[in-house]
N, C-alpha and C positions, 0 to 999 in steps of 0.2 A: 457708425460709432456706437460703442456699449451703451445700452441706457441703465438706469439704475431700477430697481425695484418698485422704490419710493411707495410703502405704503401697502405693493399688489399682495396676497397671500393667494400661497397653492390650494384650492380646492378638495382636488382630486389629484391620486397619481394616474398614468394614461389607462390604463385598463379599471378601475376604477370607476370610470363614467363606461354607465351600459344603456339597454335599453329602457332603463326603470325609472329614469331624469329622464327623457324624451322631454322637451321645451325647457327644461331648465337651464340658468345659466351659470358656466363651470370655469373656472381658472387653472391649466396646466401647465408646468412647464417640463421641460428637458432637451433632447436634442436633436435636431433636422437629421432624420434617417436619410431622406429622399426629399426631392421636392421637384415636381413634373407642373411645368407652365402651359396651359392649354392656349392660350390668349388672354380670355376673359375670366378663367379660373386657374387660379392656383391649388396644386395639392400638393398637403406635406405630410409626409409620415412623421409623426412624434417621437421621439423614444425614452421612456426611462427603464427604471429598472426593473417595473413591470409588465413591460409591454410595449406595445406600439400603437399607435391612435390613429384617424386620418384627422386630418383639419385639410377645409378648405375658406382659401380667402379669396372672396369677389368684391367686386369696388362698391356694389351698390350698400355691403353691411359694412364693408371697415375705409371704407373710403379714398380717395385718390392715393393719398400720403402715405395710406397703410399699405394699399395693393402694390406701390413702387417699391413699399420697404420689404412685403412678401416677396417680390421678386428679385431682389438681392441674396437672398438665404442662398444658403450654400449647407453641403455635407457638416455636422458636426458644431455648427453653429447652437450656442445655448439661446434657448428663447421662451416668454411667457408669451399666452394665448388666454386673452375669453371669450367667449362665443357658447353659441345658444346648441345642445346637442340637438340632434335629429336624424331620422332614420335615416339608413344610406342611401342615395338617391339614384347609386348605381347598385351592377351587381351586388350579393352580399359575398364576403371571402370568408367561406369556410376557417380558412389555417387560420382565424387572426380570432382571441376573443371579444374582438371589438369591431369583428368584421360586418355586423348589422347594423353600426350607428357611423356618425361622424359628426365634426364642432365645424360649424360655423359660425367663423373668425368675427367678432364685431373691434379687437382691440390685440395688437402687434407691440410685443418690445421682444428686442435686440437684446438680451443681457451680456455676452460674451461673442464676438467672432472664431472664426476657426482658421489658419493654415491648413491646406490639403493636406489629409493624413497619408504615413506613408504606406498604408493598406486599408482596404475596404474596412469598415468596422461591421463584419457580419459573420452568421450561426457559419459553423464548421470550414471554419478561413483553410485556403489553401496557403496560405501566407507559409514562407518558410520561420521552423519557431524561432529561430534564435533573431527573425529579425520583430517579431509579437513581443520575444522576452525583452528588447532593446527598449520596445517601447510599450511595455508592462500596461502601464495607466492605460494607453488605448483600449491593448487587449483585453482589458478587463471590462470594456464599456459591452464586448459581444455577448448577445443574450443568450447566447450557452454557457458561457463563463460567468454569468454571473447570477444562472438558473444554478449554477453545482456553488456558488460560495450561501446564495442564500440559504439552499437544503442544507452545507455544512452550519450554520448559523440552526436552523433549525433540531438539526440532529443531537448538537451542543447542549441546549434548550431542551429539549426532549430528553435526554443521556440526566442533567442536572436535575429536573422536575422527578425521572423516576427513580435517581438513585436517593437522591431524599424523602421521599416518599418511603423509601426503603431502611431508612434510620442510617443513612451514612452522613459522615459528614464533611463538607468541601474544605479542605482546610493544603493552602501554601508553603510548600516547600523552598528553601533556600536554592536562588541560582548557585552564587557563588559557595563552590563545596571545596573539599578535599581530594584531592587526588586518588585514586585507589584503581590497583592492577587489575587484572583480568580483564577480557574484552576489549572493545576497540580503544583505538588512542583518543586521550583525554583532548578537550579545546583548555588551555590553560590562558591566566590572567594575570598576568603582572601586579603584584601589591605596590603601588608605594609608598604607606605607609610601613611595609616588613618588606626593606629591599633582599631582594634574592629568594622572595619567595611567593608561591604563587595558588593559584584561587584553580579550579577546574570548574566548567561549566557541567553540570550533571545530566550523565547517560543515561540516567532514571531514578528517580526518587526510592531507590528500594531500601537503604541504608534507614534511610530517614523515617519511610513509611513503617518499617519495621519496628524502631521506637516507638512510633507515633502508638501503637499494639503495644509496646510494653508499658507505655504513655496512661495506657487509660482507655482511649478511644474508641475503641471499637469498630467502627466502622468509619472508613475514610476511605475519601476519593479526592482526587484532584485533576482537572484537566490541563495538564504538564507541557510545559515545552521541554525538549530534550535535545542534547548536543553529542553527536559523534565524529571525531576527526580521523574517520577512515577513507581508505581510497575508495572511490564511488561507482559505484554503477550504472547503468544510465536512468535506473527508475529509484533510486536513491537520493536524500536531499541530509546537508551535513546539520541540518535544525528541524527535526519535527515535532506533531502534536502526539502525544499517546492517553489514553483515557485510562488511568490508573486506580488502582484503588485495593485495599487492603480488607481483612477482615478477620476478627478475633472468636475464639472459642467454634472452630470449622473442622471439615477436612475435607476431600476430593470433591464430595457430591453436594456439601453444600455451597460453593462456589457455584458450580458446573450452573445446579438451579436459577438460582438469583440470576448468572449471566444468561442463560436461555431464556428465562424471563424478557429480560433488558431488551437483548438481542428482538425477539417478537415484537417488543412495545416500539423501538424504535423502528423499523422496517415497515409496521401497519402505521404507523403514524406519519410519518416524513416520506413515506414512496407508497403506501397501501399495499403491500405484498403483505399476506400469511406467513408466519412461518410455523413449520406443524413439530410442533415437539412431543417428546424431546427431542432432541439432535442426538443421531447415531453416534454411540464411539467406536473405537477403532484403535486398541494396542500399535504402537509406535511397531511391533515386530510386523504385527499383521500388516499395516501400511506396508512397509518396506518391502515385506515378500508379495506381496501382490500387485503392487504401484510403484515401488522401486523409489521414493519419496516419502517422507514424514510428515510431505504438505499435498497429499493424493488429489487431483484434477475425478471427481466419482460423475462427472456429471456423462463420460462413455467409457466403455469397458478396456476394450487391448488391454487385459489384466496378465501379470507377467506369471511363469508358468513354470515350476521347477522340474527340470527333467534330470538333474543327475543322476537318480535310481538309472533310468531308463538307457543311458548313453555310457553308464560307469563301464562296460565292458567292451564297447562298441572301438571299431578298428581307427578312429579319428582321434589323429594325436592332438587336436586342439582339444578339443572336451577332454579327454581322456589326463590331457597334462595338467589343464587348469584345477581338476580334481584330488591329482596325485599330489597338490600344492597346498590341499587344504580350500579350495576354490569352489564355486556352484556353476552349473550349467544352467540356464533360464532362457524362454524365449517369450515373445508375444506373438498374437493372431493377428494378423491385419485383415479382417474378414472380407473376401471379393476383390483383393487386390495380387490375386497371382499373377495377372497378367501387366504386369506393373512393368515397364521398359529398366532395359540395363542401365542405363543410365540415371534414370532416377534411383535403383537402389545404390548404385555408385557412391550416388551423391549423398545417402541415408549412410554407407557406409565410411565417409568423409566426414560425414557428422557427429557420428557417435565414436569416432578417434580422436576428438577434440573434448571427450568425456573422459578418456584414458582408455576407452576399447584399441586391441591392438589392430581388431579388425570383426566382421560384423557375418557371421553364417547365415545361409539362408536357402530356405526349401519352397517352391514356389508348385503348390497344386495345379495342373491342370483341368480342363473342365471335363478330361476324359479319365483322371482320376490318375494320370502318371504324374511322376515326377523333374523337375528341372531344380539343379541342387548345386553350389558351388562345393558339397563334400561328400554326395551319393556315391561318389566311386570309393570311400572309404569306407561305407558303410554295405551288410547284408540287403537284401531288399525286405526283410523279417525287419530287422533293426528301425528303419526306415518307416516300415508303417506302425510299429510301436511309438516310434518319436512323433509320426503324425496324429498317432491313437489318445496318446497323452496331452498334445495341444490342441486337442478338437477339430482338426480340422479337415475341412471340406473342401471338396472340387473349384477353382477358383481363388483359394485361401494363395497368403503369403505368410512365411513364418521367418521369422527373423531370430537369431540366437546370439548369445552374447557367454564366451566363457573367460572366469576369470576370479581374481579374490571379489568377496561378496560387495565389496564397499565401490568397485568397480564397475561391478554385473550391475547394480540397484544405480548407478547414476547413468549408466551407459540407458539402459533400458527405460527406468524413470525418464529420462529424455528425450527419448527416442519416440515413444506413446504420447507424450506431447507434440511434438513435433509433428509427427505424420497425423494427427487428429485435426492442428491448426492445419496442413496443408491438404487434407481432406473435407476439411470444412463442414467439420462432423457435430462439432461441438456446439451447442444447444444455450445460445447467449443470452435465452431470456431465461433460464435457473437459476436460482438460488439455493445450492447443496451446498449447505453446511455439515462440520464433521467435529467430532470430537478427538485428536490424538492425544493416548494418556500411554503412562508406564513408559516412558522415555528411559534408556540408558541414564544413569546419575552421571556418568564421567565417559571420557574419550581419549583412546591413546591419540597424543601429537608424537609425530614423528619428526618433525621442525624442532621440537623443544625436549623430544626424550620423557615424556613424562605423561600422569593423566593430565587432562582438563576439564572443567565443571562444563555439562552440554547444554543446559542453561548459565546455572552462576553457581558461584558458593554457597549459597544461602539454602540449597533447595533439598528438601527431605528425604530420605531412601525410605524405598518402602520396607514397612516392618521386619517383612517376612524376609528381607534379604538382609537386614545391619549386620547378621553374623556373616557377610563376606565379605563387610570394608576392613577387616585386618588381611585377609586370606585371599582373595580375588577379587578387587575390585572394579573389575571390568567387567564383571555379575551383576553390579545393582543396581535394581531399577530406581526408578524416582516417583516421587508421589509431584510427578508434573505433567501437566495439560494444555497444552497447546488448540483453538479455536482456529476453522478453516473452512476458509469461506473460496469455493471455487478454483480449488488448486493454490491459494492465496495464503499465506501466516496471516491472519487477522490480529492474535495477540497469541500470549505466551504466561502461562504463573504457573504456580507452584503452593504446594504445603511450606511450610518455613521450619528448619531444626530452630527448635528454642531450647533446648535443652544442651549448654554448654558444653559438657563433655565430646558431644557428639561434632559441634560446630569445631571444637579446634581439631577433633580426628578429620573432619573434612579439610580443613585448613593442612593439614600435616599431609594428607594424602594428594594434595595439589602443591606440594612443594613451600611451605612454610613450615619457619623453624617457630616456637611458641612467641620467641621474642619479637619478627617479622610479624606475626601475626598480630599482637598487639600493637606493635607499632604501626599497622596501616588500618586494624577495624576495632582497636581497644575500646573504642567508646559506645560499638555495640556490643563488644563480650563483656565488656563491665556494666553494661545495663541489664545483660541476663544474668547478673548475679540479683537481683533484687527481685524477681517474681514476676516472669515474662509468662503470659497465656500463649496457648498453643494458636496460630495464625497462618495464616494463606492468601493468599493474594492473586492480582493476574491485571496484566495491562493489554490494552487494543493499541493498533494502529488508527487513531483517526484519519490520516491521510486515505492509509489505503483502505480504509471500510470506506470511507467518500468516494474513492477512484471506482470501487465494486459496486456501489449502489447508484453510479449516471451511467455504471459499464463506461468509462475512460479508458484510454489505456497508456495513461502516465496518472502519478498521482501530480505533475505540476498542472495539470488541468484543476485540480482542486485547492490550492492553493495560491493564498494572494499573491507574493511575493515570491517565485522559488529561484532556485540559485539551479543553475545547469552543473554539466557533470563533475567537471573541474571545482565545485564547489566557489563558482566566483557570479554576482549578479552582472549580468551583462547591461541592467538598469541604471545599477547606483557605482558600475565598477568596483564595487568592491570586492574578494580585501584589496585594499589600497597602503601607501605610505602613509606617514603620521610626520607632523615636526617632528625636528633635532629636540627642539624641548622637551616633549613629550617623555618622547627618546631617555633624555638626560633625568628626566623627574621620577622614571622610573629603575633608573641608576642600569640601563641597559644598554650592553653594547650590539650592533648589527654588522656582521661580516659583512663584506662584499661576495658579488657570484665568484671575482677573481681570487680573494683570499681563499675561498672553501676548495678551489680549484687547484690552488698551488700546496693546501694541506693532504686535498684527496691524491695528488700524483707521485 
């Protein structure tokens, strides 16, 4: 039966008591890890959130009634212990930091029992997740789980102490916002007090923060929840954390600063890694032509390699056509993997069709310096070691080619260098390369909608030197935006802000708003840059995913208390779920059935 407290208080939490209390006596509680009965000795492992402890209880310190009640414990049982510490009288364990001492028990209570759980509760569970996400609260008790929520707790803490220190200031943004286009689909809220209309839970403070600069404020930050209601991926969650923050009277480098800073402070403080700034940048063109990506993996090479000069004349109608098209020719090295089986490139060229390659060329060096080639009978044997001369490669080498329009060639091959890196097992997981991507493209043709689109948002600045070709060619200009990347990873994303009206509704007009449209969904920040808005810039992180990169996870729902799986539904609390008819009715809303929307869609 449960006993009650009455009185007891916790001492220490388990790791806590070291060898520096040696005779002292200590009060712990948490929960039966383990507990192995010798006969005459009982041993339990402890556990909290720090650690784990041994205790042992013999009859002769905690007495008949206590030794009977030690020998009931079970897995997952809450319990209080006092007892006198003392060295460990067996081996010492290494892995434990509590592996030199142990409590001998004088005083046993019961606080909670436990039902078998319905997995171990321990470090790196083979448990399948969705049956850990069912039952959340357990999984969260495993000391790896809840080594990665306290560093996020600390990292939090660390991010708030040095951006204040920094003269920003933490200041709340409104959940409940406005609805507004662009990017993913809004989570909308039912009013009902204004029936038939509704509340948006906000993608990102940037509307807001951006007042907050014309406000006054200067320096602000918030650490934000955000809501996006898109279709999900599997390392995507529809609620995350982002570390946000704005800044007045700026431009590109002093942003860049301050967050290299941060970056440094936090990383030696919460994990003790260096990091040696500044941080490299790298032109959004140069990523792309070289890594085939805007979020480049630098920590191994297989850099991609443009040979259209080289092949523009050559007897191979793939190169040759994807050229005549306006297309590039490009390959990577896979350095000592000529002798790679057909099969496995098979399967790379299966891979990279699923990128939108139509199909994947390839020259594979032997060690006696010939060739094996799925397109050498189309080619000179001149041509051939020009092509090999231009991708460096050597006796042994694999080359792999990709032709096609450019936006094609950079995701086929971007992908492809990851891919065969992870399955060479090449990549080097205790780095930490950080990068700088700046001068982004401002806009992007969609082909879905006919029109540009902002490659960030609307809000984001063209750089000087290109304004004279947003009437004239807008698919010229660059953006005064920078993107932070950490390991192949988006860490975050900002930007310079247009504060200067004229130019915000040309971006508005050139993304498909007529002036009226355009006040009517962001009037209330183009009527705030009529009064004297300062020039601003900004930039948000991912806290999930800097937490996923900094325990090396590889999900961010390892880092996160609560997360929803891919469906966007908790498998914990079931939700979303249904709601009463009243509810329903209070907010003057009607709900189809699956059969109504069935008999409208046929």
């Amino acid at each position: 039966m449960a006993e009650a407290m009455r009185g007891l208080k916790r001492t220490h939490r388990c790791t806590e008591v070291s060898n520096q209390i040696i005779g002292e006596t200590v009060t712990v509680m948490g929960w039966v890890q383990k507990r192995r009965n010798l006969g005459s000795l009982i041993f339990v492992d402890l556990r909290d959130r720090s650690g784990l402890l041994q205790v042992i209880f013999d009859e002769d310190n905690i007495g008949t009634e206590g030794f009977e009640k030690a020998g009931s414990l079970r897995s997952e049982y809450v319990v209080a212990v006092v007892g006198k510490v003392a060295a460990r009288s067996g081996a010492v364990n290494e892995n434990l930091v509590t592996g030199d001492i142990e409590v001998i028990a004088t005083e046993l209570r019961i606080l909670s029992e436990s039902e078998t759980p319905p997995f171990p509760i321990e470090e790196n569970s083979q448990t399948k997740e969705e049956l850990r996400l069912k039952y959340r609260y357990l999984d969260l008790r495993r000391p790896d789980i809840q080594r990665n929520l306290i560093l996020r707790s600390k990292v939090a803490t660390r991010i708030r102490t040095f951006l204040a220190e920094e003269g920003f200031l933490e200041i709340e943004t409104p959940i409940l916002n406005k609805s507004t286009p662009e990017g993913a689909r809004d989570y909308l809220v039912p009013s009902r007090v204004h029936p038939g209309n509704f509340y948006a839970l906000p993608q990102s403070p940037q509307l807001l923060k951006q007042l907050l600069m014309c406000s006054g404020y200067d320096r602000y930050f918030q650490i934000a929840k955000c809501f996006r209601d898109e279709d999900l991926r599997a390392d995507r969650q529809p609620e995350f954390t982002q570390v946000d923050m704005e800044l007045s009277f700026v431009e590109v480098d002093d942003v860049i600063e301050v967050n290299e800073r941060l970056l440094a402070d936090v990383f030696k403080e919460a994990i003790g890694v260096e990091i040696s700034l500044p941080i490299p940048r790298m032109t959004w063109q140069e990523a792309m032509d070289r890594f085939g990506s805007d979020k480049p993996d630098t920590r191994f090479g297989m850099e991609l390699k443009d040979v259209s000069d080289v092949v523009k004349n050559c007897g191979f109608g793939v190169f040759t056509g994807a050229l005549e098209v306006g297309g590039t020719v490009r390959g990577i090295n896979v350095k000592g993997q000529g002798s790679m089986p057909r099969k496995k490139i098979d399967a790379l060229v299966n891979f990279a069709k699923d990128f939108g390659a139509k199909g994947l060329a390839y020259l594979a060096i032997n060690e006696d310096g010939t060739y094996k080639s799925s397109f050498m009978k189309f080619m000179t044997e001149e041509e051939l070691s020009k092509l090999v001369e231009a991708m460096e490669g050597t006796p042994g080498d694999l080359l792999l080619f990709a032709a096609d329009k450019n936006k094609v060639v950079y995701d086929v091959l971007g992908n492809l260098r990851l891919e065969i890196a992870k399955n060479l097992d090449i990549i080097d997981k205790n780095k930490f390369e950080f990068l700088w991507i700046t001068e982004f493209p401002l806009l992007e043709w969609s082909e879905e909608q006919e029109r540009f689109v902002a490659m960030h948002h609307p809000f984001t600045m063209p750089m000087d030197e290109d304004l004279e070709y947003l009437d004239t060619d807008p698919g010229k200009v660059r953006a005064k935006a920078y993107d932070i990347v950490l390991n192949g990873t988006e860490l975050g994303g900002g930007s310079v802000r247009i504060f200067q009206n004229e130019i915000q509704e040309k971006m508005l007009h050139i993304l498909g708003f007529s002036k009226e449209d355009a006040y009517a969904q962001f009037g209330f920040l183009l009527n705030a840059f009529k009064y004297g808005v300062p020039p601003h810039a900004g930039l948000a992180y991912g806290l999930d995913r800097l937490l996923m990169l900094m325990v090396k996870a590889d999900s961010i729902r390892e880092v996160i208390a609560f997360p929803k799986v891919k469906d966007a539904s908790c498998l914990m609390s079931d939700a979303p779920n249904t709601v009463d008819k009243k509810q329903i009715d209070e907010l003057q809303l009607s709900i189809k059935s699956f059969k109504e929307k069935e008999s409208e869609n046929s």
